[in-house]
Structure formats: structure tokens, C-alpha cells
N, C-alpha and C positions, 0 to 999 in steps of 0.2 A: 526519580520518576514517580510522578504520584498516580498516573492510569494504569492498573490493571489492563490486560486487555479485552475481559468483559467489559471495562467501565468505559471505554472510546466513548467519546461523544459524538463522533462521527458515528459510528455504529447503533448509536442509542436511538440516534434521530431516523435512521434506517430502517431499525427496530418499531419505535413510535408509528413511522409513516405507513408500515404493512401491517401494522393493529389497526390503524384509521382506515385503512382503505378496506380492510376485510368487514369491518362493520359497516360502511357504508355501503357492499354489494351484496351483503348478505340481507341489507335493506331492501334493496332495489330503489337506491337513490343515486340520481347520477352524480358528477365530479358539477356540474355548473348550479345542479340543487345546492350543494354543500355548502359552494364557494357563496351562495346568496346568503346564506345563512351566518358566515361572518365576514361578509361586504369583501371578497375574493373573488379573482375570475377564475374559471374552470385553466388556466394555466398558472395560475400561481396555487390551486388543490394541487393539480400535479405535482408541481416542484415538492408542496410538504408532503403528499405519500410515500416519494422520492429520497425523502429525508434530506433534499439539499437545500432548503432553509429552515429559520429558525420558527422555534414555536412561540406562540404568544398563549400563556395559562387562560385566559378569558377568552379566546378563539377554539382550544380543545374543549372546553370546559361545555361552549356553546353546543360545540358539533357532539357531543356524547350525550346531550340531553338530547337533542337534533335527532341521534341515532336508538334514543330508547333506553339509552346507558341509565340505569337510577341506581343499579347499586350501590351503595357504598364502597364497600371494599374495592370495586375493580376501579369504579371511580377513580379513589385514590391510589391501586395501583398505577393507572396510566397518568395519572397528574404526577406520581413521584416520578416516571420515565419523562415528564416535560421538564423536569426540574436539571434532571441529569443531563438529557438533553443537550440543554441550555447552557450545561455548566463549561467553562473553558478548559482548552484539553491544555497541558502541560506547556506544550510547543507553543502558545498564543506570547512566550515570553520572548518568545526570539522573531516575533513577526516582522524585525527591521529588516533581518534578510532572509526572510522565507516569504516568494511569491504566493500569493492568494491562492493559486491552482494547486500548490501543491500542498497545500495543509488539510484537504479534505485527504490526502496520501497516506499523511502520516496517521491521522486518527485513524484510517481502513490497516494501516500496520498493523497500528497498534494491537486492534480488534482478531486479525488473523491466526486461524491457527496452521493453516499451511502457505506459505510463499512458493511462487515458483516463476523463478526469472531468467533472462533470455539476454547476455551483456555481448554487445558487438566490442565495444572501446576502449572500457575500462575494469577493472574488478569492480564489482556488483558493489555500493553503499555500504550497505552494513558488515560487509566485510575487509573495507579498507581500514589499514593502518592511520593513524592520527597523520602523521607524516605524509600520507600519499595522498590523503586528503585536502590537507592545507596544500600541496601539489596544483591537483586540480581543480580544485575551488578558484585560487590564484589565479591560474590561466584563463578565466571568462572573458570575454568580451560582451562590455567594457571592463575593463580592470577593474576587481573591486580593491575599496581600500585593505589597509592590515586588519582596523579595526574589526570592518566586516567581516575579513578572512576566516579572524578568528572568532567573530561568534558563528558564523557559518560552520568550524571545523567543533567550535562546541556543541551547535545542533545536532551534529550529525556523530558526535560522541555519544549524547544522549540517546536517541535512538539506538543506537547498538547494545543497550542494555538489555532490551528487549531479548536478545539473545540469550542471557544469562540468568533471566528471571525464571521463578519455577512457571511450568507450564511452557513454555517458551513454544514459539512455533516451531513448526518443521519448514525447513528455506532449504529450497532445491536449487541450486544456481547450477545454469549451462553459460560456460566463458569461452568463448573466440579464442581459439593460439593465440590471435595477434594481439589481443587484449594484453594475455601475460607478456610477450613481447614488447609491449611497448613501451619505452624507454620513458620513464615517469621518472623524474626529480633524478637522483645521484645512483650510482652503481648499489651503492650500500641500501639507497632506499628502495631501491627494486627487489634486493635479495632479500631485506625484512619482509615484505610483504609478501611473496614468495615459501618463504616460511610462515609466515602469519598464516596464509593460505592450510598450506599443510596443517597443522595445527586444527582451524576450523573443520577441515576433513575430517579428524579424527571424533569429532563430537558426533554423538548418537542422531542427533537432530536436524543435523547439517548433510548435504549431500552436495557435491561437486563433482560437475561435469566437464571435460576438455572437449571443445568440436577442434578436431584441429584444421587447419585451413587445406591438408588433401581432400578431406569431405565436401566437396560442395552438396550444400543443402539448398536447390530452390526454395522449398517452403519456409525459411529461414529469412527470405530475402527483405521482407517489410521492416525487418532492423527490430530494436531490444524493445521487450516491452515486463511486465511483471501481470503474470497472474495471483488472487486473494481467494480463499476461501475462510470462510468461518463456520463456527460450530453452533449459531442459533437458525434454526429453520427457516426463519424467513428473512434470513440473507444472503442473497443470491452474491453469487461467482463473480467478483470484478475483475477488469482489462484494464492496466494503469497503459496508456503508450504517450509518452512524454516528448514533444518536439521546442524546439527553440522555444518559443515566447507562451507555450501552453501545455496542457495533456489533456487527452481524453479518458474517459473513466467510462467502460463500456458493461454495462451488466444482462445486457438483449438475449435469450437463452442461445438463440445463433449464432452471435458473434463473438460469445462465448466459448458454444462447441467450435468455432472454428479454430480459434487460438490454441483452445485444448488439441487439436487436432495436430495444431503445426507444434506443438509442445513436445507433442506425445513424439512426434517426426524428429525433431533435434535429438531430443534423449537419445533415440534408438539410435542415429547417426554417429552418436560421441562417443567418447572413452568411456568405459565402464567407470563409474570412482575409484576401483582401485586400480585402473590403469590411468586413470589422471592423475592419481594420487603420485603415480611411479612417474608420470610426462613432468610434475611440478618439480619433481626431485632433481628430473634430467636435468632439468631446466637452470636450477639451484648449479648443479656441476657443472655445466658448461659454463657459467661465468667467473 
């Protein structure tokens, strides 16, 4: 893996777009000033304060003279942040099967130093087995091919590294009973993963929740989604919610606190960890 999770280029561009915007209100210049300034409409300023497109060095370079920028030094610090930017994250090698929508995902991973995710279906991504993976990567519709399969199950190896690196996030996962119940690939591949499980329990950085299916949770009911936190100031709290053919990537400070809200609601509803920890076990026994 060559991104750090400081170095996310998803994150950088993040970082970039809430420097640009804060020098341009502390101006009192609006987003369609800007955007005249290097032939942009006041909707494509947005998108780059947004950090969800890319930067062009001769378009910051305009708007920081624009904004009164002469220094030198900060000059060049925010020109080395379009450089970084700009630079491709790791995962651009495997773009043959990674949709579009979800590669601004992986870079907000990367970047995170707290995870906290919400699985109806399945065991949460970065904690599946290689084996459970190639499972359900396999069963998409349409079929993908092997070849796919397998750079698919390679992607998503990668990323679990993430896990093991110094620094590593903190990833809170709350899983559905019926997620671990569910009969994924062969008897044997169920019970590795099951232990796999345990296992990640027992790391300092990891946290596992069982909701078991006696609990009915209303506030649960909008299905699995993953909250992001990071540790530079001015990047706000993402909402990944992933449907069929898209996701939405929510950072609105309300629609935030709301997911925090139903978060906070599941936790309290589930097994403590170490009473999931003992549910995973049963679970192991009984097969």
C-alpha cells in the first residue's frame, strides 16, 4: 500500500477545497467571483471547495493571487497540497472493477481515523476472509467473470491492510444475527470467518457489536451504511450509504448528526463486545 492515511488523495483534495473556500470568505468574495476568475461557473467552485474534482495548478495558482495570497511559502505550501491532490491513490490500479462511486470510498478510508459501520447482510469488508469474499463478489448480478473475481478479491485484500498499519483506524462494526447466520460459501467457510471474527475482536482497535434479531431496532431500519471521521479540522464527518447502482457520501452537519444518532441507538441496543464476543463463539459451537 503506498497511501498513508494522512496522504489519501481523496482527503487532500478535501483538505485543498476548505483552504480555498476559507480564503475566499474571509475575502468577502463570492463562489461566481471566483469561478470568473478562472472561466468556472459558481457550480463547478462548489464541486472544487468540495474537493470532489480535480485541481488544475494554473486555476489555484490564479485564485490565490485573486485572493491576495503573495506569500511565498504558503503559496507553495498550498501548490505542494494540488500536487498531492492530484496524485493517484493506490486503488486507480484496479479501476477495471471498481465503480467510479466507490473510489472517492476508499480514498475517505484510507484517510479515517475512526470507522463506524452498520452491516444488515453481510460481515462488514474489511473484515471478511479472502474466501468469503471471493463468495460474495461471485454472486453479483451480473455474474462477474473469475478474472474479475479475483482482482475484485485482490482490491479488497488490499484495503485490509489498512488494518494492520501503524496508526490504524479505530472500526467499530455493529452486525445483524442474521448477517453471521448467513450461510455464505461451505460449512468450513462459515466457521473460518466466524473465527476470523473473533480474532479481530480481540484487537485493541476493533470493536464488534451483535444486534441480534430479538432486538427490533426502528431506527435501524434505513439498512447498512458506514460513518468516517478524520483527524484534520477541516474535514467534516462522512455518511457512505451504498445502494445498487450508486452511494451517497453525506457530510451536511444534520444529516450527519442524524446517522450519529441512529448509531449511537444500535450500539446501545446490541451485545456489549464481550457479549458478542461469547454470541460468536456460541455460534462457532453450535455448528
Amino acid at each position: 500500500m503506498t497511501d498513508q492515511p494522512q496522504g489519501s488523495a481523496t482527503a487532500r483534495r478535501m483538505m485543498l477545497g476548505a483552504r480555498l473556500r476559507r480564503l475566499r470568505e474571509d475575502r468577502g468574495i463570492s463562489r461566481a467571483q471566483a469561478g470568473y476568475t478562472i472561466r468556472a461557473s459558481e457550480s463547478k467552485m462548489s464541486r472544487l471547495e468540495l474537493g470532489k474534482v480535480s485541481f488544475k495548478e494554473r486555476d489555484i495558482a490564479d485564485l490565490l493571487m485573486y485572493y491576495g495570497v503573495t506569500d511565498p511559502a504558503e503559496r507553495d505550501a498550498v501548490m505542494s497540497m494540488v500536487r498531492e491532490a492530484n496524485r493517484p491513490g493506490w486503488w486507480r490500479a484496479f479501476e477495471d472493477v471498481l465503480p467510479d462511486w466507490f473510489q472517492d470510498y476508499i480514498g475517505l478510508e484510507q484517510a479515517a481515523t475512526r470507522i463506524r459501520t452498520y452491516e444488515t447482510h453481510f460481515v462488514p469488508g474489511l473484515m471478511q476472509t479472502e474466501e468469503y469474499s471471493r463468495t460474495v463478489i461471485a454472486s453479483a448480478l451480473p455474474p462477474p467473470s473469475k478474472a474479475d473475481v479475483e482482482r475484485a478479491v485482490a482490491l479488497r485484500e488490499t484495503r485490509k491492510q489498512l488494518l494492520t498499519q501503524p496508526n490504524a483506524p479505530h472500526v467499530w462494526a455493529v452486525v445483524e444475527e442474521s448477517a453471521l447466520r448467513r450461510p455464505v460459501g461451505t460449512p468450513q467457510m462459515r466457521r473460518g470467518q466466524l473465527q476470523h471474527l473473533l480474532k479481530f475482536a480481540e484487537q485493541p482497535h476493533i470493536t464488534i457489536q451483535v444486534l441480534p434479531l430479538a432486538r427490533h431496532v426502528h431506527a435501524a431500519s434505513g439498512g447498512a451504511f458506514t460513518m468516517l471521521r478524520f483527524s484534520e479540522p477541516d474535514l467534516p464527518d462522512v455518511v457512505y450509504v451504498e445502494y445498487l447502482l450508486n452511494a451517497l457520501y453525506l457530510d451536511r452537519l444534520d444529516h450527519v448528526s442524524r446517522y450519529a444518532e441512529v448509531m449511537d441507538r444500535i450500539c446501545a441496543e446490541s451485545l456489549t463486545p464481550q457479549e458478542s464476543a461469547g454470541f460468536i463463539a456460541q455460534l462457532l459451537a453450535e455448528d
